[in-house]
N, CA and C atoms of all chains as a GROMACS GRO file, in nm:
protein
  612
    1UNK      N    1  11.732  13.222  11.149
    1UNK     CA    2  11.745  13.264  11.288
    1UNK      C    3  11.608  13.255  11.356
    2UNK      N    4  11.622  13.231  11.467
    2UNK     CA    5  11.491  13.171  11.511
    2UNK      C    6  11.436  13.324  11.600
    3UNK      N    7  11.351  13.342  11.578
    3UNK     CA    8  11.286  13.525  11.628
    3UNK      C    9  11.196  13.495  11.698
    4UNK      N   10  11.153  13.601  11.786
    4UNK     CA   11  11.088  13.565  11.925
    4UNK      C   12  10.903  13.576  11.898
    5UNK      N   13  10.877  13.556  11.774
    5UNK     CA   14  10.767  13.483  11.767
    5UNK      C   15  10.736  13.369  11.737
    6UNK      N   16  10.849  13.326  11.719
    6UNK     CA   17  10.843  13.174  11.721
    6UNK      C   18  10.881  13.103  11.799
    7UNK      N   19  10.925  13.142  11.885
    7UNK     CA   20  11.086  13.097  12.045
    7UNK      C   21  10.994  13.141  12.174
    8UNK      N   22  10.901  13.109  12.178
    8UNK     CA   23  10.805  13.103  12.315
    8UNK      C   24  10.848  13.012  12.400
    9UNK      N   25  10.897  13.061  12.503
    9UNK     CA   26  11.002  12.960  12.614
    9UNK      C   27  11.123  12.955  12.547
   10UNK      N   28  11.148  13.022  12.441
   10UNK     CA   29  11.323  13.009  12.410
   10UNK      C   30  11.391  12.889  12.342
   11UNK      N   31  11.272  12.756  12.329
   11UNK     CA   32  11.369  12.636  12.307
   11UNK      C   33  11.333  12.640  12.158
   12UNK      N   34  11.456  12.541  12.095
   12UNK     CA   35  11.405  12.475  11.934
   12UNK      C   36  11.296  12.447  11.940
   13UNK      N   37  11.288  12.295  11.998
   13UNK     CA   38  11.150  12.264  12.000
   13UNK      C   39  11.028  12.310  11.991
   14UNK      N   40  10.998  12.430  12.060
   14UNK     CA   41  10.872  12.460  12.052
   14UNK      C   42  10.886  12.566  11.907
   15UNK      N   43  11.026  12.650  11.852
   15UNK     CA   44  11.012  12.726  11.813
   15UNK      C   45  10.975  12.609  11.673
   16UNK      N   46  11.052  12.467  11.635
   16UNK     CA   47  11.015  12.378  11.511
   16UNK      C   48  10.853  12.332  11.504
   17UNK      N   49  10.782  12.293  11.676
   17UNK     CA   50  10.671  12.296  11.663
   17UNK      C   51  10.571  12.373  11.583
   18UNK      N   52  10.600  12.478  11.632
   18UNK     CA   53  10.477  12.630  11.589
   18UNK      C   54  10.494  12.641  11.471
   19UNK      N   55  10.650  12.626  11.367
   19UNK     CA   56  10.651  12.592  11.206
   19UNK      C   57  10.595  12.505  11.197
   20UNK      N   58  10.609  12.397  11.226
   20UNK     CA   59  10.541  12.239  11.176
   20UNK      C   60  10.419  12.286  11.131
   21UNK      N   61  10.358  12.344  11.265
   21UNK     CA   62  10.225  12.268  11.276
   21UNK      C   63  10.166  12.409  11.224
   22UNK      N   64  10.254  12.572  11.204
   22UNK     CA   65  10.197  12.682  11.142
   22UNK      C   66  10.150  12.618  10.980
   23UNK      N   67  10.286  12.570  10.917
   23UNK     CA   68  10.266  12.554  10.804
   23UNK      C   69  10.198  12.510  10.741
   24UNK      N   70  10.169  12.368  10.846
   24UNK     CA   71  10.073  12.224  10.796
   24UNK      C   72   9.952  12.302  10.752
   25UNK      N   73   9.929  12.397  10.883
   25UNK     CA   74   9.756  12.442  10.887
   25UNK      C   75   9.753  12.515  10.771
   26UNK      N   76   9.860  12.611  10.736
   26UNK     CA   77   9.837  12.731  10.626
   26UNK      C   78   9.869  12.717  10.475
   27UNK      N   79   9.901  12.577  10.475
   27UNK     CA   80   9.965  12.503  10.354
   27UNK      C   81   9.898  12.349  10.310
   28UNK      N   82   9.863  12.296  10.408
   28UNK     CA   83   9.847  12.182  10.375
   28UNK      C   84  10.010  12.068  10.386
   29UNK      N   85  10.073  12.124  10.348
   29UNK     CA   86  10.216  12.074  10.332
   29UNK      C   87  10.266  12.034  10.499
   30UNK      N   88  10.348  11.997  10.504
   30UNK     CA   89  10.384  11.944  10.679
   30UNK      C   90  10.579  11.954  10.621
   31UNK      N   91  10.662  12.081  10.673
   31UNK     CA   92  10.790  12.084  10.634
   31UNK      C   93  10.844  11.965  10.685
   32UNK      N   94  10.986  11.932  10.627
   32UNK     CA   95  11.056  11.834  10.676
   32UNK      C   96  11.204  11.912  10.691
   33UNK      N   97  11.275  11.832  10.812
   33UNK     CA   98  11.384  11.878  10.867
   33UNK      C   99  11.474  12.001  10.816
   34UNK      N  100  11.498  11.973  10.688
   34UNK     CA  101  11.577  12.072  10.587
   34UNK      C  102  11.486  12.193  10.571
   35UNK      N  103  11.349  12.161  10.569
   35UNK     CA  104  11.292  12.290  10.492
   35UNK      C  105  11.245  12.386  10.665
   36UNK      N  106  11.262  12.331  10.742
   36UNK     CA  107  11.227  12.350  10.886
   36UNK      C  108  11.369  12.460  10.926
   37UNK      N  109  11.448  12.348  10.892
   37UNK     CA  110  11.610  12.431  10.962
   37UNK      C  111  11.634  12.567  10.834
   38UNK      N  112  11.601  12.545  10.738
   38UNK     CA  113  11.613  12.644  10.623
   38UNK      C  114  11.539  12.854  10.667
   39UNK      N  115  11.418  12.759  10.768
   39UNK     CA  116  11.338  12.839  10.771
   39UNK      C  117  11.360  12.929  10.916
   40UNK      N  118  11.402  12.896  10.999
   40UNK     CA  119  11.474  12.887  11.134
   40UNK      C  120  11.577  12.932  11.096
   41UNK      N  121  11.646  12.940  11.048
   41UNK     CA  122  11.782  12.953  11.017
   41UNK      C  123  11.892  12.872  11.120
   42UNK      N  124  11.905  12.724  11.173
   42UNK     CA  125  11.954  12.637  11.269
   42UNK      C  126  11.982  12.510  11.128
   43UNK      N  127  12.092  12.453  11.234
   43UNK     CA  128  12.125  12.341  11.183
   43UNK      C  129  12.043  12.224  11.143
   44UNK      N  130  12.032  12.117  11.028
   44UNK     CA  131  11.933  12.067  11.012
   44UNK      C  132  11.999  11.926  11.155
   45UNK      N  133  12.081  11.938  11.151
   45UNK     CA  134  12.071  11.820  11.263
   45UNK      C  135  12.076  11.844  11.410
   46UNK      N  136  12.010  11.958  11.439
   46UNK     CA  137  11.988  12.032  11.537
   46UNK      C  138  11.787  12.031  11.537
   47UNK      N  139  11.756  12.045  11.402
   47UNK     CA  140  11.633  12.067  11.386
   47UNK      C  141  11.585  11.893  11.398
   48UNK      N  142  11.686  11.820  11.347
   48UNK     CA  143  11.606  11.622  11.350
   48UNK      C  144  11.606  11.619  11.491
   49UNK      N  145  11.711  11.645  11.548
   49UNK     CA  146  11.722  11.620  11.744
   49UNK      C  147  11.533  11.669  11.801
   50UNK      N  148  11.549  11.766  11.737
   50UNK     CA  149  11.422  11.863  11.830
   50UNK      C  150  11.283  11.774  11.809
   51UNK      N  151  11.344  11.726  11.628
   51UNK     CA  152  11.152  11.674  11.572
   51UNK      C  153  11.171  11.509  11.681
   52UNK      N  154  11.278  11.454  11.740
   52UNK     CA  155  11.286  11.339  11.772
   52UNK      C  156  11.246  11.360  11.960
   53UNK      N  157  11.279  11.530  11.960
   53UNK     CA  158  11.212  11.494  12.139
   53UNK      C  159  11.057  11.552  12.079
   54UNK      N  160  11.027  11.587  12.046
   54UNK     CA  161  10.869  11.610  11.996
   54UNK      C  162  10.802  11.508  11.966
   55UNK      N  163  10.873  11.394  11.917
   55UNK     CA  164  10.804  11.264  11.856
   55UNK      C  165  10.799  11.208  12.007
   56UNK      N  166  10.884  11.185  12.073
   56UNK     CA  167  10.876  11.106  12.236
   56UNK      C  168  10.773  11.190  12.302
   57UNK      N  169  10.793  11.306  12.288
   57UNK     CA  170  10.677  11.404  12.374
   57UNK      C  171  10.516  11.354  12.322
   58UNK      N  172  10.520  11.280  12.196
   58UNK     CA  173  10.394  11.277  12.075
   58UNK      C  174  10.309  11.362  12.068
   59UNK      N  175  10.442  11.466  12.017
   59UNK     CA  176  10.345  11.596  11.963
   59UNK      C  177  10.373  11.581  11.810
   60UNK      N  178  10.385  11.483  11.758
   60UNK     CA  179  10.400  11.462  11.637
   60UNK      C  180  10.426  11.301  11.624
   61UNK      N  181  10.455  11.274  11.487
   61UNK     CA  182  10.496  11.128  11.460
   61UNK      C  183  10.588  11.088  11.358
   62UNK      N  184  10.671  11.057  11.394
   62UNK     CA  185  10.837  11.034  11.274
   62UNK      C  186  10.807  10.867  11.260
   63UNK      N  187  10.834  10.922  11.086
   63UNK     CA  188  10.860  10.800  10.998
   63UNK      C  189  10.954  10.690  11.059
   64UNK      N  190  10.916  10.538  11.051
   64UNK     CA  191  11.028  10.489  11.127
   64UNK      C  192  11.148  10.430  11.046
   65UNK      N  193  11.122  10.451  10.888
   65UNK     CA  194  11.198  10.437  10.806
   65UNK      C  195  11.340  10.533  10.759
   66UNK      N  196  11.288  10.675  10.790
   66UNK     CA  197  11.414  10.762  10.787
   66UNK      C  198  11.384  10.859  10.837
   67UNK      N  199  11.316  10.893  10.938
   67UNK     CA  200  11.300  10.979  11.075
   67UNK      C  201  11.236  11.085  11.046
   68UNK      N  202  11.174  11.118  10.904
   68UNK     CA  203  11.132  11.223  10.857
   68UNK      C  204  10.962  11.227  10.914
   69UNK      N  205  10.888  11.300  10.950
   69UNK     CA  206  10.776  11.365  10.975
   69UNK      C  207  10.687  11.324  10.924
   70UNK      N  208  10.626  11.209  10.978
   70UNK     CA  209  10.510  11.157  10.888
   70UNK      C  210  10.404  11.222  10.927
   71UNK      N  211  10.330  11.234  11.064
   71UNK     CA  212  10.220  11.327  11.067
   71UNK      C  213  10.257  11.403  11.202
   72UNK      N  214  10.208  11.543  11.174
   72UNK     CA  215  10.216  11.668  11.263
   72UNK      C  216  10.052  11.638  11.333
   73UNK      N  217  10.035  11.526  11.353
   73UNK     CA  218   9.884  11.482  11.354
   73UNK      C  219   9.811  11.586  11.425
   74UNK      N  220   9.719  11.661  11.351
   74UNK     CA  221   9.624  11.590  11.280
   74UNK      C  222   9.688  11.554  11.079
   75UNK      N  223   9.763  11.643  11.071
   75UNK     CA  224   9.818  11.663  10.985
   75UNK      C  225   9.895  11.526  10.909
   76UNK      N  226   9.873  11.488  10.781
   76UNK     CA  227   9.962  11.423  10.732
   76UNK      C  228  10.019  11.469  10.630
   77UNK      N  229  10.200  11.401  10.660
   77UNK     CA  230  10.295  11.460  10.567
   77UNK      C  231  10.281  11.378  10.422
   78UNK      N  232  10.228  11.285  10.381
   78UNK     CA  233  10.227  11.197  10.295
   78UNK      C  234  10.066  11.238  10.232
   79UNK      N  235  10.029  11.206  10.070
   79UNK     CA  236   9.916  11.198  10.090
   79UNK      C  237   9.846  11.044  10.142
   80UNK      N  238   9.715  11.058  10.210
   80UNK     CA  239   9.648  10.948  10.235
   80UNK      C  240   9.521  10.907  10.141
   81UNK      N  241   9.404  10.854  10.238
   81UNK     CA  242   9.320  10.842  10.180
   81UNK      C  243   9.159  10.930  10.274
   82UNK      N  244   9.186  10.977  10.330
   82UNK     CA  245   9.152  11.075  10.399
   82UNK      C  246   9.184  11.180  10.425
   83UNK      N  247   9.122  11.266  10.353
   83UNK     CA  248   9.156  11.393  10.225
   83UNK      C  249   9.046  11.549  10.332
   84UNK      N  250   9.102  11.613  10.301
   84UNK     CA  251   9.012  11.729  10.361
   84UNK      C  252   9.043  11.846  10.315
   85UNK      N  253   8.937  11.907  10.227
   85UNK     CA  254   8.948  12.035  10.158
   85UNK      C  255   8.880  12.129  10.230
   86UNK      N  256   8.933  12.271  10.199
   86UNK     CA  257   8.895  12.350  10.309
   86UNK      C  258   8.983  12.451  10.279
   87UNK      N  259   8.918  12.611  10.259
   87UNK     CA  260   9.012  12.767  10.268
   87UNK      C  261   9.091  12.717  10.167
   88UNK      N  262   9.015  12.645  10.042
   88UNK     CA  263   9.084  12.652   9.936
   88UNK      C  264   9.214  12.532   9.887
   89UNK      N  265   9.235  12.462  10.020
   89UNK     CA  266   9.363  12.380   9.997
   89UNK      C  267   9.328  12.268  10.052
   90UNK      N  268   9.421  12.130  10.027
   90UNK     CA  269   9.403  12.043  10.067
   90UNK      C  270   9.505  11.971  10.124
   91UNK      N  271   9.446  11.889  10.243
   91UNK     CA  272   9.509  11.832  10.333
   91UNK      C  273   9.478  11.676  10.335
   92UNK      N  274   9.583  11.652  10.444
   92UNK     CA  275   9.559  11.474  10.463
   92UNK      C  276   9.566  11.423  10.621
   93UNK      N  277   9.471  11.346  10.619
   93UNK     CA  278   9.542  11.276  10.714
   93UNK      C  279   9.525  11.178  10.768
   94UNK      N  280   9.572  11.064  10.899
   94UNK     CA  281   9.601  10.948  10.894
   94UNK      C  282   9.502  10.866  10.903
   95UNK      N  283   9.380  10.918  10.931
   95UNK     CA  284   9.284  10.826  10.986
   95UNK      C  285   9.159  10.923  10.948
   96UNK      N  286   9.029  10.916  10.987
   96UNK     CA  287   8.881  10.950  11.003
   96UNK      C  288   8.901  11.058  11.128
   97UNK      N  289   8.945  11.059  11.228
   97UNK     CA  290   8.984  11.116  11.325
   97UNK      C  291   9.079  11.216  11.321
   98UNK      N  292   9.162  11.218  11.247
   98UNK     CA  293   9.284  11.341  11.233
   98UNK      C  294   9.220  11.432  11.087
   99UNK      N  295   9.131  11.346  10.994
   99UNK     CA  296   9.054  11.433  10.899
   99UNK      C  297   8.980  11.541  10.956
  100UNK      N  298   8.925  11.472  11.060
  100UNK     CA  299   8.803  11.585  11.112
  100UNK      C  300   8.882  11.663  11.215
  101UNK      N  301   9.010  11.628  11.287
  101UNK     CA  302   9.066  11.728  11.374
  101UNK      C  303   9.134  11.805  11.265
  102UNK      N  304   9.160  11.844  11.176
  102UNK     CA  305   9.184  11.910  11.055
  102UNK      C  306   9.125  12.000  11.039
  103UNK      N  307   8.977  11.948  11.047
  103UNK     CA  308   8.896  12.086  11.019
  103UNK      C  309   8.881  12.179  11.175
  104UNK      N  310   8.914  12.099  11.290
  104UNK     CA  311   8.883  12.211  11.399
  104UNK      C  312   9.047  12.259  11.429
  105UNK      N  313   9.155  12.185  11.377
  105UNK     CA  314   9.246  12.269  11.417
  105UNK      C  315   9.263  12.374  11.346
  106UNK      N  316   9.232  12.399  11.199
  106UNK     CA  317   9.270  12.458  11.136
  106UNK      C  318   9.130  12.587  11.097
  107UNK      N  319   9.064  12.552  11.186
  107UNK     CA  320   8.915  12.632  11.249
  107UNK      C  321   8.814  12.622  11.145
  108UNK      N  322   8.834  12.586  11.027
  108UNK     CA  323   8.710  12.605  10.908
  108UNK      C  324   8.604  12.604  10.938
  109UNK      N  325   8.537  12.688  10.851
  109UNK     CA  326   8.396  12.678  10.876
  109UNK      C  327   8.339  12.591  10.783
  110UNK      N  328   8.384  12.588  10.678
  110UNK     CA  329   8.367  12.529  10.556
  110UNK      C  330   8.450  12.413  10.447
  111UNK      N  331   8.416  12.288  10.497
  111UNK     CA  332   8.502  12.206  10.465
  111UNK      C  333   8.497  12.015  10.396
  112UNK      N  334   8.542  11.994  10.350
  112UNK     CA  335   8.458  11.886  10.321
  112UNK      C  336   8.580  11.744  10.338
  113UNK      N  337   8.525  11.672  10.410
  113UNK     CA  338   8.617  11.539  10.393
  113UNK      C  339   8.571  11.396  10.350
  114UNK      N  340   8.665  11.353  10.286
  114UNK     CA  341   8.639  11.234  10.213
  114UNK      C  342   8.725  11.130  10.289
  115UNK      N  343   8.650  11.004  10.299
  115UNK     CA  344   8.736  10.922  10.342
  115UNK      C  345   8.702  10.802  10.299
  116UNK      N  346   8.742  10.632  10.312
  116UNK     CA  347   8.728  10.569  10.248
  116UNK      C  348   8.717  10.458  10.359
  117UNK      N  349   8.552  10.387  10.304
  117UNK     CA  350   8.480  10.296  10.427
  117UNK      C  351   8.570  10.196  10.410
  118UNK      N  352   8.600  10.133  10.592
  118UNK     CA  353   8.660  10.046  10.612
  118UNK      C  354   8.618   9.956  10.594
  119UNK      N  355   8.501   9.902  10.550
  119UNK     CA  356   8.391   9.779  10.520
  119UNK      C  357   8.428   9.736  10.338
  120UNK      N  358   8.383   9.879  10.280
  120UNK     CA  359   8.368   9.828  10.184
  120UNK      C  360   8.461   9.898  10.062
  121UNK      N  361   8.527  10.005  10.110
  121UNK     CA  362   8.620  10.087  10.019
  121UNK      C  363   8.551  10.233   9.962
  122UNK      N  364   8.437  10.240   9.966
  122UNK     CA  365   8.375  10.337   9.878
  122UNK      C  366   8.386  10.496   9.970
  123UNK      N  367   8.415  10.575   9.893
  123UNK     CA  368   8.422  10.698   9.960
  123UNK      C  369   8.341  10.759  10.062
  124UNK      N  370   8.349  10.804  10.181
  124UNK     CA  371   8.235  10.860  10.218
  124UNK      C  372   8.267  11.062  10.263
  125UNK      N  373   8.153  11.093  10.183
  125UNK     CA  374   8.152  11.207  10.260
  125UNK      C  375   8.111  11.285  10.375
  126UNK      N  376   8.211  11.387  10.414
  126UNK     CA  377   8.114  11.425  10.581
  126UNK      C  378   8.143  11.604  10.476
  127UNK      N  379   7.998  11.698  10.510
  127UNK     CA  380   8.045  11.842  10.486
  127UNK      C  381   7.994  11.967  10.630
  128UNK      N  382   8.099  12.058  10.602
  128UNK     CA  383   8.086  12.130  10.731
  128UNK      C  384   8.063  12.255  10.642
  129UNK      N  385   7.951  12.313  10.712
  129UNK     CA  386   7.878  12.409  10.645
  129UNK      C  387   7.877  12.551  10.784
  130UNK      N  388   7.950  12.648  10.783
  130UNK     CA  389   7.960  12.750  10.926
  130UNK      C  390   7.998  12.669  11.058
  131UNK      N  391   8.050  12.612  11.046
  131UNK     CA  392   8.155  12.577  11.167
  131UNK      C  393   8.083  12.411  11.187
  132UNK      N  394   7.973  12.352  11.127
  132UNK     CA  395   7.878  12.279  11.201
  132UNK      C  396   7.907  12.180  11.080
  133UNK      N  397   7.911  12.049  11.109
  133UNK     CA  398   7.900  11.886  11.040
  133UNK      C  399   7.753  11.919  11.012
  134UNK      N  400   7.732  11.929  10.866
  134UNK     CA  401   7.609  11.903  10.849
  134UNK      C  402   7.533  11.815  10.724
  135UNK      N  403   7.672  11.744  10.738
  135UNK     CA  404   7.604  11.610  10.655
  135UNK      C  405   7.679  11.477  10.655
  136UNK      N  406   7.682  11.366  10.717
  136UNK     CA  407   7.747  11.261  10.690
  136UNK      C  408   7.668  11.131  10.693
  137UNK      N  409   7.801  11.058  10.699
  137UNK     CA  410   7.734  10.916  10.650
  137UNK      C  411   7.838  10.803  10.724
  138UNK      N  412   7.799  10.687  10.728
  138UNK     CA  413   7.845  10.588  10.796
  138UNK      C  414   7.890  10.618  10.972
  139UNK      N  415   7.994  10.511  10.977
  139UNK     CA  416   8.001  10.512  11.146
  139UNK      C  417   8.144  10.504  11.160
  140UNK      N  418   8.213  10.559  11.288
  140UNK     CA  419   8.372  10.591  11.296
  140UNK      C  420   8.436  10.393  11.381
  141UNK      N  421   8.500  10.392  11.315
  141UNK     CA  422   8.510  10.266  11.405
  141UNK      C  423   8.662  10.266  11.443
  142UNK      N  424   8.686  10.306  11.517
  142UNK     CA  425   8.837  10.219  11.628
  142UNK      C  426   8.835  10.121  11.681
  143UNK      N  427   8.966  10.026  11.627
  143UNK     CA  428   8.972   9.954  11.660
  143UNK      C  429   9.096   9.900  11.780
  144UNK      N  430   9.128   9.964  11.836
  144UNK     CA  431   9.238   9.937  11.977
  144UNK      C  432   9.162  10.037  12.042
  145UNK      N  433   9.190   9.984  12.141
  145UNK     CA  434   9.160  10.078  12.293
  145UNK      C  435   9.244  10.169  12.290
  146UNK      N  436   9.205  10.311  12.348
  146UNK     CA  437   9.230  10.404  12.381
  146UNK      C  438   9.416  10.381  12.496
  147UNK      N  439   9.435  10.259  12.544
  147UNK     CA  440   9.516  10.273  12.615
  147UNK      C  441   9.619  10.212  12.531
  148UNK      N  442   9.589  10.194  12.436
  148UNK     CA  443   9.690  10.070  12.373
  148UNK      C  444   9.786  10.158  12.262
  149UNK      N  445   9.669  10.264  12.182
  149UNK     CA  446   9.687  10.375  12.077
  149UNK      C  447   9.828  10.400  12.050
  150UNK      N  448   9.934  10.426  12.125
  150UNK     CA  449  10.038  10.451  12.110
  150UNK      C  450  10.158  10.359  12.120
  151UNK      N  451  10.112  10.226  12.143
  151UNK     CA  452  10.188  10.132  12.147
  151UNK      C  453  10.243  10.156  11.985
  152UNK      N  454  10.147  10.139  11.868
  152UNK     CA  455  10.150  10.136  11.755
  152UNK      C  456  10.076  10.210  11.678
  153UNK      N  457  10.051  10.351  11.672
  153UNK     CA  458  10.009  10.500  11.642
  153UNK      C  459   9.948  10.436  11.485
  154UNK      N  460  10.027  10.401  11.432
  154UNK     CA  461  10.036  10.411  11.293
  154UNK      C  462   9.918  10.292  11.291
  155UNK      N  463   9.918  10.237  11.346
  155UNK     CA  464   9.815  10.074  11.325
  155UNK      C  465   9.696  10.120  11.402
  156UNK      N  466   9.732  10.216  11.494
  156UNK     CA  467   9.609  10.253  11.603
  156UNK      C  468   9.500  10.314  11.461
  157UNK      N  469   8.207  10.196  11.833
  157UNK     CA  470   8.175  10.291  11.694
  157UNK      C  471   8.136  10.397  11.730
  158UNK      N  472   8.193  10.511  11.647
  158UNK     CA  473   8.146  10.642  11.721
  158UNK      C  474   8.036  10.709  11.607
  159UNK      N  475   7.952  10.778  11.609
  159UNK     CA  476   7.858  10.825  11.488
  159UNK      C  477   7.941  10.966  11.476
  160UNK      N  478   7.937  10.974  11.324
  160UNK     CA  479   8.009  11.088  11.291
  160UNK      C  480   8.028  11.223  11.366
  161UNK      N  481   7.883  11.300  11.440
  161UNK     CA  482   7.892  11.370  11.534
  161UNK      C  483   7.933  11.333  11.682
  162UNK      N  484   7.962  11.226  11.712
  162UNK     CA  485   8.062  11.216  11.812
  162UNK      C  486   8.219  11.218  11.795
  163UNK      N  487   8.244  11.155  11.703
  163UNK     CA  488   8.383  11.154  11.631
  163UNK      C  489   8.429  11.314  11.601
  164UNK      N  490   8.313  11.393  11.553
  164UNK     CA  491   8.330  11.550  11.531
  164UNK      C  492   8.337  11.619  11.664
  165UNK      N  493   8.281  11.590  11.762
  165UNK     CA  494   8.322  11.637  11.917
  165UNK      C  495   8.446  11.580  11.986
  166UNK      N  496   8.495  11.480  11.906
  166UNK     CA  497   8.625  11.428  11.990
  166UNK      C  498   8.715  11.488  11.908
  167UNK      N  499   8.705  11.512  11.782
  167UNK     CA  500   8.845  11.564  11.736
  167UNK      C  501   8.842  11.718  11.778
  168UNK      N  502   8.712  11.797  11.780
  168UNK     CA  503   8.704  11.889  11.825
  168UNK      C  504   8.795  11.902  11.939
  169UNK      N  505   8.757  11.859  12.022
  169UNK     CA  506   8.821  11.902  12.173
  169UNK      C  507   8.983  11.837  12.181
  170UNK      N  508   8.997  11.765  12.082
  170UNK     CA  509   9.155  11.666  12.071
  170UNK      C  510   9.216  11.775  12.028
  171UNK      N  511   9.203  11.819  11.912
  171UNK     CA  512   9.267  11.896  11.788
  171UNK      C  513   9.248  12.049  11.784
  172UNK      N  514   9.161  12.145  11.848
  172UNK     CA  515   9.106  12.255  11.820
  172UNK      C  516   9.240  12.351  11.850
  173UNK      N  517   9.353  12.324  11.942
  173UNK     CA  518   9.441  12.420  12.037
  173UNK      C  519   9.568  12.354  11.970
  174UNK      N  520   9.576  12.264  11.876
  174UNK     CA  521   9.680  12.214  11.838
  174UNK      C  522   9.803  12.299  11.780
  175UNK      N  523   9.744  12.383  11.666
  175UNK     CA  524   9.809  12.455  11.569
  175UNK      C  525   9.870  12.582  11.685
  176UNK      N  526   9.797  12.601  11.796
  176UNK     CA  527   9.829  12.674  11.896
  176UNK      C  528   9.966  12.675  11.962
  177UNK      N  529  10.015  12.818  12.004
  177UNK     CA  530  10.199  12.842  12.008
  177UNK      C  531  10.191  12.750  12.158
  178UNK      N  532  10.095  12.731  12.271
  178UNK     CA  533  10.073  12.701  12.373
  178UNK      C  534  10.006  12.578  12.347
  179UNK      N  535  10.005  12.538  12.302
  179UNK     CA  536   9.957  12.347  12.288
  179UNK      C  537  10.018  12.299  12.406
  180UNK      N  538   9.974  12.222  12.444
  180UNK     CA  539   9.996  12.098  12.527
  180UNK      C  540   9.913  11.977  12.536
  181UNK      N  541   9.992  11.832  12.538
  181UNK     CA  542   9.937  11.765  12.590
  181UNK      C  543   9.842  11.720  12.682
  182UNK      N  544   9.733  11.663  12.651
  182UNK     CA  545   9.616  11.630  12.759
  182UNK      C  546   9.719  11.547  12.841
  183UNK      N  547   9.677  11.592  12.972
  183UNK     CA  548   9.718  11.470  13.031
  183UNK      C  549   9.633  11.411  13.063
  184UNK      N  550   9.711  11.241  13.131
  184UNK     CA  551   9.558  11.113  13.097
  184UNK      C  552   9.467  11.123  13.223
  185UNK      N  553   9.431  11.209  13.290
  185UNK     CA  554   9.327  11.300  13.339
  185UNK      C  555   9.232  11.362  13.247
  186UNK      N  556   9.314  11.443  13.197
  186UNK     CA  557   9.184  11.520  13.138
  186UNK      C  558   9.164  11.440  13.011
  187UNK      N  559   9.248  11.372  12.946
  187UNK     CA  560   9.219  11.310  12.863
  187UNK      C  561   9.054  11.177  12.873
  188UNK      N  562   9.063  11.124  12.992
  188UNK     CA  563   8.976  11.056  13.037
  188UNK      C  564   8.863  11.123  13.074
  189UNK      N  565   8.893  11.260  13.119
  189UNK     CA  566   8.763  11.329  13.158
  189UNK      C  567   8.675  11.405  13.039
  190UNK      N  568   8.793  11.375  12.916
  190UNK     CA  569   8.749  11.419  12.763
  190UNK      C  570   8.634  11.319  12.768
  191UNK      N  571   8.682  11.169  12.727
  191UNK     CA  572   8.620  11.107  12.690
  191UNK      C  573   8.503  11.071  12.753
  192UNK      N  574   8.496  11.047  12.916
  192UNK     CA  575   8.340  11.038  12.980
  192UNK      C  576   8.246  11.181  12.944
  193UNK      N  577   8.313  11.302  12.914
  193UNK     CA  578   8.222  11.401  12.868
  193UNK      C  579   8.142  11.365  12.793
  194UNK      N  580   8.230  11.311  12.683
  194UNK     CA  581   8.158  11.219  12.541
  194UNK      C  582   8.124  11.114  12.536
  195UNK      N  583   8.046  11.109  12.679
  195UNK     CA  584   7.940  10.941  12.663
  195UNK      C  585   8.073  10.815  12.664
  196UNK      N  586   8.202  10.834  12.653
  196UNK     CA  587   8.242  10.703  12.598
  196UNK      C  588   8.347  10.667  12.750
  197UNK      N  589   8.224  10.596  12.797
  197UNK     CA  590   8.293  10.531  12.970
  197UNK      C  591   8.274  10.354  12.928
  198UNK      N  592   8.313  10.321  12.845
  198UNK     CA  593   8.324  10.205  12.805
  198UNK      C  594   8.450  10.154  12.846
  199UNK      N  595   8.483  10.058  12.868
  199UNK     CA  596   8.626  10.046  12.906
  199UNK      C  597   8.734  10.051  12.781
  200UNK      N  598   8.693  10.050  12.668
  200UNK     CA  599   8.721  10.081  12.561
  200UNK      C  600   8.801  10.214  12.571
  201UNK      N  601   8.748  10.296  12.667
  201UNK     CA  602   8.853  10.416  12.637
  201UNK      C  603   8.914  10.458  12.752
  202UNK      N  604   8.944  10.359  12.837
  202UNK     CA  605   8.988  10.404  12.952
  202UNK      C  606   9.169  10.351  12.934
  203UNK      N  607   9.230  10.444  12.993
  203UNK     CA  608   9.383  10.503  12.936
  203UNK      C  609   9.439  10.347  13.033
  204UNK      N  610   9.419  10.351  13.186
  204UNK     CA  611   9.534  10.304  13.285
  204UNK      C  612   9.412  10.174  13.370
   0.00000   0.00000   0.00000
């Protein structure tokens, strides 16, 4: 049953949001439809409808293979190769950019991410020491324009 | 290319309100006014 700390404005949607994206942060884990509607106590095909206007809204991003929740971005539901430990647990996510929004969504002070150079493969580390980046290495590179990003999220 | 502490100020301000019950979308206003904050008026990051 969905309870009014989670039902801010009353709708599914926001009430599946605030799980999504509670859990991702406090778990590492990113629920999927069943474990979402389980938790809500709502239908799970009541709960796919909601994650599918959230994905158009792109407050999230569904798999295009079977509609399931690939990233609550910053959050990824899969592991990647851009890894971020932190308050003990570990997370993922899609890019160099959703690693490090990881550490500010999820507020750490203390955190470390690994990711893997697009040049040459080898790991690189960045560490956050009291809220502050205070050690990295290499350079962030995007490659699509900022206007293009969502044409193809996943390639962006 | 962004140097790691710029990339750490953009996800900052992208990501910080996310996990938040009141999230919302930037819109491509402020989204644009994100990015000239952060030095990046390249046309590279311009939305429209």
């Amino acid at each position: 049953m969905i309870d009014e700390s989670t039902s801010i404005g009353g709708t599914l949607d926001h009430a599946v949001r605030v799980h999504v994206f509670g859990r991702a942060a406090a778990t590492g884990s990113v629920p999927q439809a069943r474990q979402i509607a389980d938790a809500l106590g709502v239908a799970a095909a009541d709960v796919r409808g909601a994650l599918e206007r959230l994905a158009a809204g792109k407050a999230l991003i569904l798999a295009p293979n079977n509609g399931d929740i690939w990233a609550a971005n910053p959050f990824c539901a899969v592991p990647s190769g851009f890894r971020v430990e932190a308050n003990g647990t570990r997370y993922w996510g899609i890019c160099i950019w959703d690693a490090l929004g990881i550490v500010a969504a999820i507020q750490a002070t203390d955190a470390t991410v690994r990711a893997p150079c697009g040049a040459c493969g080898d790991v690189l580390e960045l560490e956050f020491r009291d809220g502050a980046l205070t050690r990295s290495e290499g350079m962030i590179h995007f490659a699509v324009p900022a206007r293009h990003w969502w044409e193809n999220i996943g390639f962006a | 290319m962004l140097t790691p502490d710029t990339a750490w100020d953009l996800a900052r301000a992208w990501y910080r309100e996310k996990v938040h019950p009141h999230w919302r979308r930037h819109t491509p206003e402020e989204t644009e006014g994100l990015f000239q904050s952060l030095g990046l008026t390249d046309p590279f990051w311009r939305l429209r």
